[in-house]
Kinemage of the C-alpha trace (Angstrom):
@kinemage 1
@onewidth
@group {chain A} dominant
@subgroup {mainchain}
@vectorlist {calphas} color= white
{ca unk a 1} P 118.306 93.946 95.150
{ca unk a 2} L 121.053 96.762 95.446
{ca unk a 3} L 123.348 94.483 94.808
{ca unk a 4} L 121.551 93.176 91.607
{ca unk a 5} L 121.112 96.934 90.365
{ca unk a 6} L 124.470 98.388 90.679
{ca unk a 7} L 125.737 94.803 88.745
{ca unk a 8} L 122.870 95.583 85.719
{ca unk a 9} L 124.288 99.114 85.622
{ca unk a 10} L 128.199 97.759 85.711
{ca unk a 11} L 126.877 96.032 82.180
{ca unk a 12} L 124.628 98.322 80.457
{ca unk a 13} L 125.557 101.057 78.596
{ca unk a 14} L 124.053 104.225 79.445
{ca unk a 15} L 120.260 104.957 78.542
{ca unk a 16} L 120.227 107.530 76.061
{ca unk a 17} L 123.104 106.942 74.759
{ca unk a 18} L 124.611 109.334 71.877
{ca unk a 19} L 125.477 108.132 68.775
{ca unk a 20} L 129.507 107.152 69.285
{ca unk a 21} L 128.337 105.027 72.500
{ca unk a 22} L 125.735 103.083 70.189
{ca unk a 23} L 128.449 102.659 67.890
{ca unk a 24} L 130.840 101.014 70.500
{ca unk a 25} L 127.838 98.777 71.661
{ca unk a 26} L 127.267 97.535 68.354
{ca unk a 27} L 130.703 96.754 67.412
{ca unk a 28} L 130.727 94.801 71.002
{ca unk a 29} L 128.417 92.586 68.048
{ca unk a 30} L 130.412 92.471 65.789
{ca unk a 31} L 131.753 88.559 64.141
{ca unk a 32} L 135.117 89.517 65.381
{ca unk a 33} L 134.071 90.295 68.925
{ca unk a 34} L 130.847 89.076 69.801
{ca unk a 35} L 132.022 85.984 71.895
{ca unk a 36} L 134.007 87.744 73.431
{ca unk a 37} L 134.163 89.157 77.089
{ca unk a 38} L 134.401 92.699 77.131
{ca unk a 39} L 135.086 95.451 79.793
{ca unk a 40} L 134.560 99.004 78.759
{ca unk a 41} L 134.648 102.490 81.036
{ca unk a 42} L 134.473 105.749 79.284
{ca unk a 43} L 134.374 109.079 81.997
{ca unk a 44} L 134.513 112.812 81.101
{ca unk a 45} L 137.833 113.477 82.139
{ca unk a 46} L 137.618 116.451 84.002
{ca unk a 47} L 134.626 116.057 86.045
{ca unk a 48} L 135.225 112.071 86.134
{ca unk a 49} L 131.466 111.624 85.287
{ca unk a 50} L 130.574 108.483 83.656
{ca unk a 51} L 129.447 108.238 80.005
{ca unk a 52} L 129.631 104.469 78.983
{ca unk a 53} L 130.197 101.268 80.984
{ca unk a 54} L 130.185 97.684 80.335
{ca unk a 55} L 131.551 95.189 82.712
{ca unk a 56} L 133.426 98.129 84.183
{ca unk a 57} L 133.578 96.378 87.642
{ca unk a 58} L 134.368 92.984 86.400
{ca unk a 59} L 137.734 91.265 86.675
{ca unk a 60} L 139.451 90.910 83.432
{ca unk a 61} L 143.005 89.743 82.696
{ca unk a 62} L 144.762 92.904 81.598
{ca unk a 63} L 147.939 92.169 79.544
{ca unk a 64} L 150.107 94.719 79.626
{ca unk a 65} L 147.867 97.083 81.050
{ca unk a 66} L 149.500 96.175 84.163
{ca unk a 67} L 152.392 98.234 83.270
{ca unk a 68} L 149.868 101.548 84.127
{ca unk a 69} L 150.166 100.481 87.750
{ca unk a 70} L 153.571 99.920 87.868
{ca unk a 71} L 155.245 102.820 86.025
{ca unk a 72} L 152.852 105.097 88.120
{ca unk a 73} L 154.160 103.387 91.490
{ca unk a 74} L 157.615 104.065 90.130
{ca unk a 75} L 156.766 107.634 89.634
{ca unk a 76} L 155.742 108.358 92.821
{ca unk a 77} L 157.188 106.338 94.705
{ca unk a 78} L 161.290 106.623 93.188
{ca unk a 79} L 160.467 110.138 91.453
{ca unk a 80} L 161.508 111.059 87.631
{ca unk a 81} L 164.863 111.979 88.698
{ca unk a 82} L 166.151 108.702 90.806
{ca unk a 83} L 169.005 107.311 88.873
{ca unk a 84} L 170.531 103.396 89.571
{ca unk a 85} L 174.534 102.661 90.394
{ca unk a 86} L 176.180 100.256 88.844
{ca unk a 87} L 179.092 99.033 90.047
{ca unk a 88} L 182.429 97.078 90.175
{ca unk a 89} L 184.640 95.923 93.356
{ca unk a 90} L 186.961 94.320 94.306
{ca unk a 91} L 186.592 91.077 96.968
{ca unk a 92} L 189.745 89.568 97.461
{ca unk a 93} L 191.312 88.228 94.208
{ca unk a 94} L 187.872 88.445 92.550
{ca unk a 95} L 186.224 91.083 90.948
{ca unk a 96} L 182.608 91.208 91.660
{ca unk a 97} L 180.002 93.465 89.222
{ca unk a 98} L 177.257 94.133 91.304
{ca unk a 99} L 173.760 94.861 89.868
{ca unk a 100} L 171.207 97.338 91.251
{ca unk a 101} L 168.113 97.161 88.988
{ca unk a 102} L 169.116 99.454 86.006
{ca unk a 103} L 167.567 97.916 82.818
{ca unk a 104} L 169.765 99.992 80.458
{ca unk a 105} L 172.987 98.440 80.985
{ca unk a 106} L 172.425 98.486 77.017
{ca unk a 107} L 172.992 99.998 73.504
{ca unk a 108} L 169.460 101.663 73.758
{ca unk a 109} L 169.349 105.291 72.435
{ca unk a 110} L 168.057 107.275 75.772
{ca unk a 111} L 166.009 109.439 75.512
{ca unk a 112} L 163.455 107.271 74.005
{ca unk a 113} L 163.475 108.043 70.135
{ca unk a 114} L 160.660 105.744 68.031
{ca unk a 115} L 163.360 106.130 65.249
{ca unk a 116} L 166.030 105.613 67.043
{ca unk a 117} L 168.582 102.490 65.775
{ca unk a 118} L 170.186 100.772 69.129
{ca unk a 119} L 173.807 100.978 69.508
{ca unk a 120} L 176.665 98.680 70.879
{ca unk a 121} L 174.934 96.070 73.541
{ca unk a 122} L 178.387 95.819 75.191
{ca unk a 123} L 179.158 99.705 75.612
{ca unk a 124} L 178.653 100.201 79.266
{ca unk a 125} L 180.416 97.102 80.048
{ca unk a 126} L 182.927 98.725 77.872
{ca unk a 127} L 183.351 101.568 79.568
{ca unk a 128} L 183.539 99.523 82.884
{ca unk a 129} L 186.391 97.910 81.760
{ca unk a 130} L 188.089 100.690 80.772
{ca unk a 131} L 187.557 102.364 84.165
{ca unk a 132} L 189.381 99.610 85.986
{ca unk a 133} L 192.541 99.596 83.652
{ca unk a 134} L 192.740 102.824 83.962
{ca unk a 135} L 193.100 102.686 87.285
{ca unk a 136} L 195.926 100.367 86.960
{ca unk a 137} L 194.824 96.832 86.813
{ca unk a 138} L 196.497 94.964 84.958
{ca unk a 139} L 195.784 91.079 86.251
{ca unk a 140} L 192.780 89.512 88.045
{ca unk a 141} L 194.430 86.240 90.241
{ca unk a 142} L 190.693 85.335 90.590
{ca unk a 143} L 186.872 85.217 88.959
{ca unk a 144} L 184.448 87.790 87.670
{ca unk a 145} L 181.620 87.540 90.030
{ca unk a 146} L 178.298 88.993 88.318
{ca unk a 147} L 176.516 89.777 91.632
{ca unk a 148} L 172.214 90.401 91.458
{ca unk a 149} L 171.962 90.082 95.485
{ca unk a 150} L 170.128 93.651 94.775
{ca unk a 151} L 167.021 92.198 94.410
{ca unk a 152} L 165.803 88.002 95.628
{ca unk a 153} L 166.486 85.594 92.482
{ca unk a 154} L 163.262 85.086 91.618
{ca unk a 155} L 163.635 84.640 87.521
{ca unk a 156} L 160.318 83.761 86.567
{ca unk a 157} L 156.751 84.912 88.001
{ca unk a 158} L 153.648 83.000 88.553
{ca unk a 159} L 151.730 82.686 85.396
{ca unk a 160} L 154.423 82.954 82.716
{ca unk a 161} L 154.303 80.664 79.960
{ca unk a 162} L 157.202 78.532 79.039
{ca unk a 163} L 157.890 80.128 75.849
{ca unk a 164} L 157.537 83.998 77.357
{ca unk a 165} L 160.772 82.460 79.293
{ca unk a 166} L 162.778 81.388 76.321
{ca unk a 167} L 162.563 84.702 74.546
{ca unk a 168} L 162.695 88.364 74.784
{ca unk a 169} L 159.222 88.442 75.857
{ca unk a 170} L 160.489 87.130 79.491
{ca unk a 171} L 163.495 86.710 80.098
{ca unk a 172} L 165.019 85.987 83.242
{ca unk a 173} L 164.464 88.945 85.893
{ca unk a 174} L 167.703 89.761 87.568
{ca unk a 175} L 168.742 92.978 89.667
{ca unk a 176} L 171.982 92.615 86.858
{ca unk a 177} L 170.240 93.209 83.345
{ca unk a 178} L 172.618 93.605 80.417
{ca unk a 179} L 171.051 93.919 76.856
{ca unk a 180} L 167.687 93.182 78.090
{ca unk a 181} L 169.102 89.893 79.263
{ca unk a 182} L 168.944 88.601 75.880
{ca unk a 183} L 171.618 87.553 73.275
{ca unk a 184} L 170.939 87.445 69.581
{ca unk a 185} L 171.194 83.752 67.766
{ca unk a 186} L 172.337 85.203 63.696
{ca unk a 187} L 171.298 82.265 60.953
{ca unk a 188} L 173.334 83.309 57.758
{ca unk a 189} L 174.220 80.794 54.585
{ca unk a 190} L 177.384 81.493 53.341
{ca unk a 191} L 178.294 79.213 50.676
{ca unk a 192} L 175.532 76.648 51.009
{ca unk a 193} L 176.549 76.056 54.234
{ca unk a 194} L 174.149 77.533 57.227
{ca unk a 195} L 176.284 79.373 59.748
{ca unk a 196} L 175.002 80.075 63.505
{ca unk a 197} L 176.784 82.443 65.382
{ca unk a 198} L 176.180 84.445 69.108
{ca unk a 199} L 175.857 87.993 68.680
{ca unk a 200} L 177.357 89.698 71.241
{ca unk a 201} L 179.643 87.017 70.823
{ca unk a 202} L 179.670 85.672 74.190
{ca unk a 203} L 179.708 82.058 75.443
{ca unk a 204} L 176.831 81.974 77.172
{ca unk a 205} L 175.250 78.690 74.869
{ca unk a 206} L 176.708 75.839 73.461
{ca unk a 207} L 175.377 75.915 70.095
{ca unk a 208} L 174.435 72.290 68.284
{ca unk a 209} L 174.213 73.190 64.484
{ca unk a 210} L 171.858 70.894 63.088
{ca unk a 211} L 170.311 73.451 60.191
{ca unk a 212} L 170.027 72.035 56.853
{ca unk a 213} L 170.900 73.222 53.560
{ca unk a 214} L 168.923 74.366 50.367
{ca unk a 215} L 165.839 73.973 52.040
{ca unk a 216} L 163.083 76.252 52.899
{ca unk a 217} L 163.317 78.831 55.573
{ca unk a 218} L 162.083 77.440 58.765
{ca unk a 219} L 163.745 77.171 61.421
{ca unk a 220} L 163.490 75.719 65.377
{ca unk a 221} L 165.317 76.277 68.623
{ca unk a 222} L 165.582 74.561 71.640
{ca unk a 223} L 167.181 75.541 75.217
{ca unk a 224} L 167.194 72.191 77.447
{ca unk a 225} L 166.274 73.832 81.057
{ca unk a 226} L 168.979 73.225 83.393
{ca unk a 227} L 172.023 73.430 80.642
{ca unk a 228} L 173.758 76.214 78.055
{ca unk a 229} L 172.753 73.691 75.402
{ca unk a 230} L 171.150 75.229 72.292
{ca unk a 231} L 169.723 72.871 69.729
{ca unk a 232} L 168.973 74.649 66.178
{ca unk a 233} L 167.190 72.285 63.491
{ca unk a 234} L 165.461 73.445 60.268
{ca unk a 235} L 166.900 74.533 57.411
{ca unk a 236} L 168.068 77.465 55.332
{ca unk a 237} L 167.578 78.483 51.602
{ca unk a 238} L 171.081 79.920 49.524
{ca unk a 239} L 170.830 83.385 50.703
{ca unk a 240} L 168.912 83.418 53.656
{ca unk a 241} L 169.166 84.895 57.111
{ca unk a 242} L 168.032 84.805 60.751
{ca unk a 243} L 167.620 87.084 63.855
{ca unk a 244} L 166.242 85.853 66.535
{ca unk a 245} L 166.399 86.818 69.954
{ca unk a 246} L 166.750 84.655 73.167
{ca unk a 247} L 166.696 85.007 76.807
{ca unk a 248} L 170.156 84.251 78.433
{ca unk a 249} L 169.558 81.540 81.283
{ca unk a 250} L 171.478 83.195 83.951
{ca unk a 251} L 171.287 86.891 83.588
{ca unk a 252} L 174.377 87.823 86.353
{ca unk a 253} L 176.850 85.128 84.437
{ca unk a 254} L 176.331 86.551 81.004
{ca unk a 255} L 177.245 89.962 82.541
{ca unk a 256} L 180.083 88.417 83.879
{ca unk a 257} L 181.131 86.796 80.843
{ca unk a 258} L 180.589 90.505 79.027
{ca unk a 259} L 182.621 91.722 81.823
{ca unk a 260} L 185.434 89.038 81.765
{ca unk a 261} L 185.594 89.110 77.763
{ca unk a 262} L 185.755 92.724 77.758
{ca unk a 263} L 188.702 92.936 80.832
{ca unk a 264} L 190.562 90.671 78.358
{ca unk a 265} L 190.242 93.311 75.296
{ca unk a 266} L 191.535 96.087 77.519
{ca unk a 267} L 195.033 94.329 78.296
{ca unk a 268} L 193.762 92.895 81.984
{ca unk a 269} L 194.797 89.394 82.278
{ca unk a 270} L 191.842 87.328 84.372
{ca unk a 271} L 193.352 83.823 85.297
{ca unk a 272} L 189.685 83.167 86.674
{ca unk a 273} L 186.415 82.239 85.263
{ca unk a 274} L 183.076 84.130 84.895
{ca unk a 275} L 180.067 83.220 87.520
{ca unk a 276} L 176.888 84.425 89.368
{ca unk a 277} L 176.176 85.633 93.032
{ca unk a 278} L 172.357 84.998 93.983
{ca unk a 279} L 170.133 85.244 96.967
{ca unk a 280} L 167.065 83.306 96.998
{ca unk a 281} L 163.565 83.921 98.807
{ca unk a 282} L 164.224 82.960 102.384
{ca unk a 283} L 167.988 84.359 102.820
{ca unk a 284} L 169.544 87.114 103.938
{ca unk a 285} L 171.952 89.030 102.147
{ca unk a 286} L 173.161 92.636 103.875
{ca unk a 287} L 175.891 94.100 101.282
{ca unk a 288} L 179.435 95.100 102.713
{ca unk a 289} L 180.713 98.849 102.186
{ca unk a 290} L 183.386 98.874 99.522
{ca unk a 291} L 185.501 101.420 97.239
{ca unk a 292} L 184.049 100.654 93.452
{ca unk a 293} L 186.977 100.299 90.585
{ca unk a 294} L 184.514 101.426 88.467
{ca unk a 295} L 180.844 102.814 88.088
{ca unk a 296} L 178.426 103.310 85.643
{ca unk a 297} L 174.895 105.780 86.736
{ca unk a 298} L 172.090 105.546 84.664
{ca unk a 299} L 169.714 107.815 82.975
{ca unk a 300} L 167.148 109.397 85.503
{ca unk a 301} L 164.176 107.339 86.016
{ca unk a 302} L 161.988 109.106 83.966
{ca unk a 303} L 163.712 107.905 80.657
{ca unk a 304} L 163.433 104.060 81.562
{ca unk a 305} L 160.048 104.707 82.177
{ca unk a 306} L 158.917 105.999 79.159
{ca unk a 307} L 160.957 103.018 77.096
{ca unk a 308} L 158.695 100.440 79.659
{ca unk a 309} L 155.619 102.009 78.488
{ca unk a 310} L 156.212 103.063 74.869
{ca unk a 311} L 157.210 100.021 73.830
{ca unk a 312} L 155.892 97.699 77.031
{ca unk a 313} L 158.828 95.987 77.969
{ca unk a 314} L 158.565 93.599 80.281
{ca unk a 315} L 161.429 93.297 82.171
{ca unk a 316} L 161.914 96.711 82.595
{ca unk a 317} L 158.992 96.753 84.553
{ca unk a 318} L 159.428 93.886 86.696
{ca unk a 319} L 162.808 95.476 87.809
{ca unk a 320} L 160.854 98.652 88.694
{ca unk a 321} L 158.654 97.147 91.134
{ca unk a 322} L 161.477 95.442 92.686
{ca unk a 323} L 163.661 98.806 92.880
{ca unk a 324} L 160.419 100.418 94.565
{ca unk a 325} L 160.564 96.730 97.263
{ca unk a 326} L 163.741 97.781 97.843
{ca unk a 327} L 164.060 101.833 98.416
{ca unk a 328} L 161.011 101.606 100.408
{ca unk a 329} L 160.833 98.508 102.447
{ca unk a 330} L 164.556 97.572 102.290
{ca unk a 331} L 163.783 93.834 100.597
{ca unk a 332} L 163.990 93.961 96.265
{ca unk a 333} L 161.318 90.923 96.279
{ca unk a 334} L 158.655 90.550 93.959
{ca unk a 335} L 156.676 90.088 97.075
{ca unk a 336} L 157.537 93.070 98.559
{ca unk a 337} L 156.805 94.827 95.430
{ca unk a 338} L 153.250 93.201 95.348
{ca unk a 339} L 153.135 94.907 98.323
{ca unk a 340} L 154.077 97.978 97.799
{ca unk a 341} L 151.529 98.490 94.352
{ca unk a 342} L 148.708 97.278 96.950
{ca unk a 343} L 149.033 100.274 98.791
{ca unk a 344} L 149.689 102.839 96.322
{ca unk a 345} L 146.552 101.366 94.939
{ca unk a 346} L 144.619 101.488 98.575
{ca unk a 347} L 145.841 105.246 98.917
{ca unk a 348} L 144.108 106.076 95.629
{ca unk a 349} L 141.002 104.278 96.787
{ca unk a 350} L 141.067 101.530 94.338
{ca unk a 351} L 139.129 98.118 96.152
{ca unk a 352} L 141.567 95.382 97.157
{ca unk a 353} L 138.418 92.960 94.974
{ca unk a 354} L 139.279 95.035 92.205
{ca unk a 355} L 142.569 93.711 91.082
{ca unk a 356} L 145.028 90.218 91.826
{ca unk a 357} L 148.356 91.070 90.697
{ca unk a 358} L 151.180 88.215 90.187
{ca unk a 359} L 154.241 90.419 88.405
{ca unk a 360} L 154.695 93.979 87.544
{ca unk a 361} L 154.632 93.881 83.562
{ca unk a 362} L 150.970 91.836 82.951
{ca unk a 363} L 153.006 88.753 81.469
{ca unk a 364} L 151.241 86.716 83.759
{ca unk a 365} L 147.852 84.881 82.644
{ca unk a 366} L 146.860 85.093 86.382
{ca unk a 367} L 146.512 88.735 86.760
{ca unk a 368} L 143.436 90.349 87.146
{ca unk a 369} L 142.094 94.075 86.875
{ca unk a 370} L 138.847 95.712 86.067
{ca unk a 371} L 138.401 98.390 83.546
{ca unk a 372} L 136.978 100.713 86.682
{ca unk a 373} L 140.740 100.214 88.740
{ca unk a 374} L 141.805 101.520 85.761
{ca unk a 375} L 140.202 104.771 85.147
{ca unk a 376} L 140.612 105.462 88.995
{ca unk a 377} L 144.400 105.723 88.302
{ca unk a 378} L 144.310 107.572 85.505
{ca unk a 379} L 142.018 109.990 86.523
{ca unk a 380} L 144.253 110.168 89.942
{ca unk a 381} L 147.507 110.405 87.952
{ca unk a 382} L 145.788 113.104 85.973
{ca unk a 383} L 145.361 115.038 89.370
{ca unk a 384} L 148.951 114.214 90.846
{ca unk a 385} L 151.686 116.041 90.917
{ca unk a 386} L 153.500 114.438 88.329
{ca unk a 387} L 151.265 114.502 85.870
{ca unk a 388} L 152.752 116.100 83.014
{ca unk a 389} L 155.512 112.864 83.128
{ca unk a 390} L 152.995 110.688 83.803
{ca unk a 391} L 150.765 111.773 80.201
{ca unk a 392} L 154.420 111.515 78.285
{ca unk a 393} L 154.936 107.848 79.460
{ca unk a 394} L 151.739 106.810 76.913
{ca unk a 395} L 152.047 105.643 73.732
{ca unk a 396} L 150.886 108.527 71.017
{ca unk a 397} L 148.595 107.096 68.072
{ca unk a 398} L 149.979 107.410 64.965
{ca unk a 399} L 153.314 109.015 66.421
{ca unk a 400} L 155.184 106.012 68.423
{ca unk a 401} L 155.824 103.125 71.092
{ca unk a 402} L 152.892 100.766 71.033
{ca unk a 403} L 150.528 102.971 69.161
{ca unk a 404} L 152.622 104.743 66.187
{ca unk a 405} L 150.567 102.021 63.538
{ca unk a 406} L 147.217 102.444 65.062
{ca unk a 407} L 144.246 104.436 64.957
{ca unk a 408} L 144.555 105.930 61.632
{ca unk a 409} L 145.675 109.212 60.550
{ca unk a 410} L 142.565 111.190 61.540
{ca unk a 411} L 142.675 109.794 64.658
{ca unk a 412} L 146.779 110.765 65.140
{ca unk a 413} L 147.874 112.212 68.280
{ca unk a 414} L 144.347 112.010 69.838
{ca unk a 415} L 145.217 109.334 71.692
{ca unk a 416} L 147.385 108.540 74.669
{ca unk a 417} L 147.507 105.518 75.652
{ca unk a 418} L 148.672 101.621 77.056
{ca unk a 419} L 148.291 98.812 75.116
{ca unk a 420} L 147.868 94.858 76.083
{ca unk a 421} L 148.510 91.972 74.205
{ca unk a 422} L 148.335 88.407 75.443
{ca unk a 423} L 146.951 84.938 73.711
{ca unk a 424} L 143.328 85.838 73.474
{ca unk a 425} L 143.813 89.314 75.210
{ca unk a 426} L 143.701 92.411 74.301
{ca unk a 427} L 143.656 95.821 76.254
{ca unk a 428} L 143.791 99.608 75.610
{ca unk a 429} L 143.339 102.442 78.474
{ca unk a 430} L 144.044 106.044 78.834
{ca unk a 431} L 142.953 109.398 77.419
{ca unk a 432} L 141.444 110.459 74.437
{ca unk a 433} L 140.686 114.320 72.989
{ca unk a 434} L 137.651 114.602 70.783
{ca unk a 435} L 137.169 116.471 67.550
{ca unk a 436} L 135.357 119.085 69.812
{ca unk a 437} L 138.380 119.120 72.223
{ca unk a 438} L 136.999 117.009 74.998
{ca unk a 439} L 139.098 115.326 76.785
{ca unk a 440} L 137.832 111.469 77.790
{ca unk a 441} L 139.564 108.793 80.035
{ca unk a 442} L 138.774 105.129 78.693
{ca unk a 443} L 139.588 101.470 79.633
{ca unk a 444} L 138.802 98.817 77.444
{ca unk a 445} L 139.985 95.143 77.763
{ca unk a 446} L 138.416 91.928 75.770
{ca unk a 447} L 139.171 88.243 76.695
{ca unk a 448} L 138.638 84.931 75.512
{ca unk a 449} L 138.018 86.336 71.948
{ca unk a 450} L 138.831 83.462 69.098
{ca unk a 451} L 140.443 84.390 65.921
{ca unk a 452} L 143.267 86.769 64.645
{ca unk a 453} L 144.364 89.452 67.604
{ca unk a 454} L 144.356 91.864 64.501
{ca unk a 455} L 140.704 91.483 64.200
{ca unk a 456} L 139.930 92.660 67.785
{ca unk a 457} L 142.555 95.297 68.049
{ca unk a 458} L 141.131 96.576 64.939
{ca unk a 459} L 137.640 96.739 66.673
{ca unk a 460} L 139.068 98.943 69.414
{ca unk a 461} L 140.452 100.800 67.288
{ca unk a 462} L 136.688 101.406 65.579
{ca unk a 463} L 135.587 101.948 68.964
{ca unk a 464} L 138.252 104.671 69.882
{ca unk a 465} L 138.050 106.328 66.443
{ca unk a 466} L 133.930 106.717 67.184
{ca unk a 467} L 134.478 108.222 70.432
{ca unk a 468} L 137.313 111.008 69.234
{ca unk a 469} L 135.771 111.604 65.516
């Protein structure tokens, strides 16, 4: 009977409830929403008292609401100021590039600027290149070695589709992460004639040109697993063009490739070719001491982590719970990581039942989280020590990342806050000031809805606009 109570409770909102939490309860009812699962907590932020809840203790896939765990991990765990080596040695006649887990090997302006226009893709490899002829290479007798034994080659997590693999939504995870690990396919016609090209302009596909003339603009790709073969049918109208973005297959050879390409510009001669260095799940790689030719450091942590959750990028934060694996127990695994966000979680006294976690970003369909794991880490962040980084990491409504289009103009910079996006999943926790100036920590995450994800976000965004207006 207990047991029966506290569950009626868990899916009830409040009795008594004011006028914004009848509003939220009857948008819940709405055509948009009402077959729908929903899981909503609202608390008073600073006493932590409860003032709506509906399916707060149920488990929900979360989306990208997973990234709350793991940039908070990452914080603690690494602190805002660690910073990631990159580097580049030299192993008998090869020269090996060796990968540690930054995810800004990249032409991404840093700091984080929601204006900002990204730069060269290439320019750190740039630089690298220039380090080592300037300190007098001038010939490599052997290969470029991109090396990602940082962290176990584990590319793909449980529970990511096919197509989140293909393209920038997933690409491969790698401890070696250059341009997001993507490469840009450009569509132009020039004379009637449909032109594909790589940009950077690497060879890291074999591009069959199938596109069609003087058609309409539609266009389909194809990357056969196991091969650099890209397929590209459609067509192309007199004028037309084409970005789109795909995941490289092997993250550690198209930094070698950069690498090699880039040795080449700078007057080295390399007689070898470009390849990868792994190590799989199972094996045991302990890396050798060794004077670096060249090194790049990043940004400190705190910068990547507000680019992971302003604009929830995935990779990003599947590298971070690897780097955590590895600083603290000594293994970059996605395992280990698992591990590692289980206790963090445990020492904040959120339930083991209350979450099953497969990656680090919330890419994967079999994650799990309730609303209520949730507000105990934001309320706990709140608290922490940290916790003037921790409130900048959120998107702002109406000012940028994830959030600069939402909520309306009376609603802007009341809200701070992660978003979650998946086939028939949407999500939304964090903090919210009312007109009054109270402060209010929410989760809310709906599943299995059918229709347009623009039709549910918009009724979160009804339900967040009632609580702060």
């Amino acid at each position: 009977m207990r047991l029966l109570a506290w569950l009626l409770l868990c899916s009830m909102p409040l009795v008594g409830a004011p006028r914004w939490q009848k509003r939220v309860q009857a948008l819940m009812n709405s055509p948009a929403a009402r077959l729908a699962t929903w899981g909503i907590e609202v608390v008073d932020t600073a006493s932590g008292k409860p003032l709506y809840q509906w399916n707060s203790h149920k488990l929900l896939t979360p989306a990208s609401n997973v990234k709350l765990l793991t940039t908070a991990l990452a914080l603690t765990r690494l602190g805002p100021s660690y910073r990631f080596t990159t580097t580049v040695v030299r192993e008998g006649d090869d020269l090996v590039l060796e990968g540690r887990g930054d995810a800004n090997l990249s032409g991404r302006p840093i700091p984080y600027d929601p204006h900002g226009t990204p730069g060269d893709p290439l320019i750190v490899i740039d630089d690298l290149a220039a380090q080592i002829a300037a300190a007098g290479v001038k010939q490599v007798t052997g290969n470029i070695v991109g090396d990602d034994r940082a962290f176990d080659y584990e590319p793909t997590p449980d529970g990511w589709s096919y197509e989140d693999a293909l393209d920038d939504d997933g690409p491969p995870v790698s401890a070696l992460c250059v341009n997001d690990n993507v490469i840009h396919l450009l569509l132009t016609d020039v004379g009637g004639v449909p032109k594909v090209e790589l940009f950077p302009a690497l060879p890291v596909f074999e591009l069959d040109n199938r596109l069609q003339p003087a058609g309409p603009k539609q266009v389909f790709w194809t990357r056969d697993q196991g091969t650099y073969r890209l397929l590209i049918t459609g067509s192309l109208p007199p004028g037309a063009a084409e970005d789109i973005r795909i995941a490289v297959g092997d993250p550690a050879r198209f930094a070698a490739l950069a690498l090699r390409e880039s040795l080449l510009r700078h007057g080295v001669e390399v007689r070898g070719a470009a390849e990868a260095r792994h190590v799989y799940p199972g094996e045991h790689y302990a890396p050798r001491p060794a004077t670096p030719l060249a090194t790049h450091q990043s940004p400190p942590l705190f910068e990547d982590l507000r680019v992971t959750d302003k604009v929830s990028q995935n990779l990003h934060a599947e590298l971070l719970l690897r780097t955590v694996a590895r600083e603290t127990a000594g293994h970059g695994s996605l395992a280990a990581g698992l591990d590692a966000l289980h206790a963090f979680l445990g020492g904040l006294g959120i339930p083991a039942e209350e979450y099953d976690l497969h990656d680090g970003s919330g890419l994967s369909r079999q994650d799990l989280v309730t609303p209520d794991a949730l507000i105990t880490l934001l309320q706990a962040m709140r608290k922490s020590p940290q916790a003037g980084a921790w409130r900048s990491l959120l998107p702002v409504s109406g000012v940028d990342g994830s959030l600069r289009e939402r909520l309306g103009q009376a609603s802007e910079g009341k809200v701070m806050a992660k978003t979650g996006s998946l086939m028939h999943v949407a999500a939304l926790s964090g903090y919210a000031r009312t007109r009054a100036g109270r402060e209010l920590t929410f989760s809310i995450i709906v599943n299995h809805y059918h229709g347009p994800s623009a039709e549910v976000r918009s009724v979160i965004d009804q339900m967040l606009r009632a609580i702060v207006e």
